[in-house]
C-alpha positions in Angstrom: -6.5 -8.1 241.9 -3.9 -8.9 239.7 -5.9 -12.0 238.2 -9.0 -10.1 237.5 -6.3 -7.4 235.6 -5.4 -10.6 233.6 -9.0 -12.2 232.7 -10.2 -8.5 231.8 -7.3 -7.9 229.5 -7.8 -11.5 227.8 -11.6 -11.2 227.6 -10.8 -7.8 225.6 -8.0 -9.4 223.7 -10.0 -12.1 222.4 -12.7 -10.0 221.7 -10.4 -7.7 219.2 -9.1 -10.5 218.1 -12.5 -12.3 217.0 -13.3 -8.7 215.4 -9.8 -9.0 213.4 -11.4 -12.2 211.7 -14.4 -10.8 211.2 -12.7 -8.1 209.0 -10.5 -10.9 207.1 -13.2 -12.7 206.1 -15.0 -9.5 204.7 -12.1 -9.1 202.4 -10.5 -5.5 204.5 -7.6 -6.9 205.2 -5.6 -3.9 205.9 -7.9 -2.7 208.7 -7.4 -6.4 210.1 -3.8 -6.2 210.5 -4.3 -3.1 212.3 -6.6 -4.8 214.3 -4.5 -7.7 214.9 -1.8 -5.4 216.0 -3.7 -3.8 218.3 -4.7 -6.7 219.6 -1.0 -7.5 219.9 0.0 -4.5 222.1 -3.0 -5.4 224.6 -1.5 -8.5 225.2 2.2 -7.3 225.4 1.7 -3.7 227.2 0.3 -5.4 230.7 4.0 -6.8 230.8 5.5 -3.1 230.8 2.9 -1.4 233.4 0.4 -3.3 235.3 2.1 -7.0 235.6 5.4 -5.6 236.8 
């Protein structure tokens, strides 16, 4: 269970993170940093609560 927690919170990671770009390259670059930090805590928050 604790692999499929892993792969879903990559899959959604990656898929922020491809939307991040998508912002960049359409010149808002303010709303992709935000996006890149959410992306951030996605990855780091599992640590804290569901990968104990």
């Amino acid at each position: 269970m604790k692999w499929l927690a892993i792969l879903v919170l990559l899959a959604i990671a990656v898929y922020t993170l491809g939307f991040a770009v998508t912002l960049w390259k359409e010149k808002q670059r303010f709303g992709a940093m935000a996006v890149i930090f959410l992306t951030l805590s996605i990855m780091i928050l599992p640590f804290f609560s569901i990968l104990k």
